[in-house]
C-alpha positions in Angstrom: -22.3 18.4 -42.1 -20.8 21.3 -44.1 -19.7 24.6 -42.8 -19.5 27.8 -44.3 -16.4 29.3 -44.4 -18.0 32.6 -44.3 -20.0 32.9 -41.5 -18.5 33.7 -38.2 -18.3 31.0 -35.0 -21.0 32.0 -32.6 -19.3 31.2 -29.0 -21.5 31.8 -26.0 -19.4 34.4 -23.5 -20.5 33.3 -19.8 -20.1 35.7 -17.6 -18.9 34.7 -13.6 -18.3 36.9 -10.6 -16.1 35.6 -8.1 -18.7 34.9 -5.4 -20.6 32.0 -8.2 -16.9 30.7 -9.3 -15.7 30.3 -5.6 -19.6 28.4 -4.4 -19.3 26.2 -7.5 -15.6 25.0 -6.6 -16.6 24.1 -3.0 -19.9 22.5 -3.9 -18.0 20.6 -6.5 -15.5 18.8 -3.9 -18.3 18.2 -1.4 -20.9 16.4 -4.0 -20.5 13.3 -4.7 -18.9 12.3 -8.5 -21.8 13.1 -11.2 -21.9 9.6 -13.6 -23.5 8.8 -17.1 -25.2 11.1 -19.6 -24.3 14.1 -16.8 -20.6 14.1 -18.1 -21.1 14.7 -21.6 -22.7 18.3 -20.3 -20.9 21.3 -21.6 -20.0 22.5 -17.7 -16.3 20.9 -17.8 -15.5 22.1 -14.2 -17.7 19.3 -12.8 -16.3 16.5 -15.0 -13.2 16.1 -12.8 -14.5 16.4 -9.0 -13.2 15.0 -6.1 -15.1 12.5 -4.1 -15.6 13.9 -0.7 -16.0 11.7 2.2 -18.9 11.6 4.5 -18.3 10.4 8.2 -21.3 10.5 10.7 -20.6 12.4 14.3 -22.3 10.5 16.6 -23.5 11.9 20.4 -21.0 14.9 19.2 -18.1 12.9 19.7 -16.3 14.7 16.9 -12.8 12.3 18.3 -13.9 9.7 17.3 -15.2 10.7 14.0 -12.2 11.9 13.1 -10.1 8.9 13.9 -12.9 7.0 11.4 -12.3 9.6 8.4 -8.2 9.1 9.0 -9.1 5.6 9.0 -11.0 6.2 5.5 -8.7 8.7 4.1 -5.9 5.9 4.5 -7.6 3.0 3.5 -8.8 4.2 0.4 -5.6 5.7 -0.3 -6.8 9.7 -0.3 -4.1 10.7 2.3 -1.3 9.1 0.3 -2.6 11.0 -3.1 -2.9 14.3 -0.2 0.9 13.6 0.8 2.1 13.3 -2.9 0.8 16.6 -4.4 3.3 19.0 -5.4 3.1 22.5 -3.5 5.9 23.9 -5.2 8.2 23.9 -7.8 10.7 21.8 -7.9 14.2 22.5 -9.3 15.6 19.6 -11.9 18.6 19.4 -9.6 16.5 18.4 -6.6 14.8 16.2 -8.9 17.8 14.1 -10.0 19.0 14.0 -6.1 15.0 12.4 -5.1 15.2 10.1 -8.6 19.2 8.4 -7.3 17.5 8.5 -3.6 15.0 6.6 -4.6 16.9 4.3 -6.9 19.3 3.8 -4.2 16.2 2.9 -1.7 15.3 0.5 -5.1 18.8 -1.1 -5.0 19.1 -1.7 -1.3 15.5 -3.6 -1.1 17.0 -5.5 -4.2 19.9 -6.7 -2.0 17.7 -7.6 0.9 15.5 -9.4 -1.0 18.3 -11.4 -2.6 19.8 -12.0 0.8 16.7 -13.3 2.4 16.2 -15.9 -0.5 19.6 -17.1 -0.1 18.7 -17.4 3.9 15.7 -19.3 3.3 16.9 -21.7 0.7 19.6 -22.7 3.1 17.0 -23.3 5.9 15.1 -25.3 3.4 17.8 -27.4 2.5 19.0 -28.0 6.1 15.7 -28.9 7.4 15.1 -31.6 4.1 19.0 -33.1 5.1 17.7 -33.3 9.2 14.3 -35.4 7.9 17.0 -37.8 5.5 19.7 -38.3 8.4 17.1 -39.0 11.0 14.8 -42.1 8.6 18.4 -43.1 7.5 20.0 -44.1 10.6 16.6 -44.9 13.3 14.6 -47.2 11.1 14.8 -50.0 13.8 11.9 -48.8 16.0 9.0 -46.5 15.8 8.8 -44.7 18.4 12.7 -43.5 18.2 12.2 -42.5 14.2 9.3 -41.0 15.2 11.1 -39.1 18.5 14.1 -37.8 16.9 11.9 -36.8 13.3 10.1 -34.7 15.9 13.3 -33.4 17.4 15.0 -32.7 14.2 11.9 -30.5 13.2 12.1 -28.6 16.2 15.8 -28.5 15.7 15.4 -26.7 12.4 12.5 -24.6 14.0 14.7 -23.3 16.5 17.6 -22.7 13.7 14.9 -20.5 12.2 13.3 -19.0 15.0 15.9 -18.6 17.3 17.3 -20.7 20.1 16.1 -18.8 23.0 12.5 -19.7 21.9 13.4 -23.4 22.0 15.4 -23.6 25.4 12.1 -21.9 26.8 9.9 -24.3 25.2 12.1 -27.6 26.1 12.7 -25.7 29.8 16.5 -26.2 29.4 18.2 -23.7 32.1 22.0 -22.7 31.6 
């Protein structure tokens, strides 16, 4: 399709007063998101709404309907997204100060994580030696292999667990 270069752009001027703008913003947010063929219409205000969320007040309990639409909000993420938004300008020097405090925050859960694997492969390791030292030297009789197997597990529970936990669970008073 051709154009003439000659003949002027005819642009439609709408015409708002402040009463329409403000009753189409709120209706927006309240409505739920328009899908399909309605998004390729030319009103671009409605093509990015927010969902709203409905919660039903039951016997006029409005409590408890508002500890089900916190409950909402946070499961599908809305208060998080509500948290986040920027009020205000931020200056870049605050900026760099939240980017290392967060990068420190990155670091430190690094290190923890590291720590922890190191922690657990050690308990791993110890409770594999307890099983090979127990079958190596009771292999006479059943019932002691199968005794002090049980003992070394609990041995290795308690090394992860704590000892308190077993002393209660074998009754052993100090």
């Amino acid at each position: 399709m051709q154009t003439d270069w000659r003949k002027p752009k005819i642009v439609p001027k709408i015409h708002y007063n402040m009463n329409a703008l403000s009753r189409r913003a709120i209706t927006g947010i309240f409505t739920p998101a328009r899908q399909g063929i309605n998004l390729l219409s030319h009103d671009l205000s409605r093509v990015q709404q927010m969902r709203g969320i409905r919660v039903k007040v039951r016997n006029g309990n409005l409590e408890q309907a508002l500890a089900v639409m916190q409950r909402v909000m946070q499961s599908s993420g809305i208060e998080r997204l509500i948290k986040q938004e920027q009020t205000h300008h931020i200056k870049n020097s605050e900026k760099r100060i939240l980017a290392r405090k967060i990068l420190e925050r990155k670091i430190k859960s690094q290190d923890h994580a590291r720590k922890l694997q190191t922690i657990l492969i050690k308990k791993v390791s110890l409770l594999d030696t307890l099983r090979l030292d127990s079958h190596r030297v009771y292999e006479s009789s059943f019932g002691v292999v199968f005794w002090f197997n049980w003992m070394n597990w609990a041995l290795a529970f308690a090394l992860c667990t704590g000892l308190t936990f077993l002393r209660s669970w074998l009754k052993i008073d100090e």
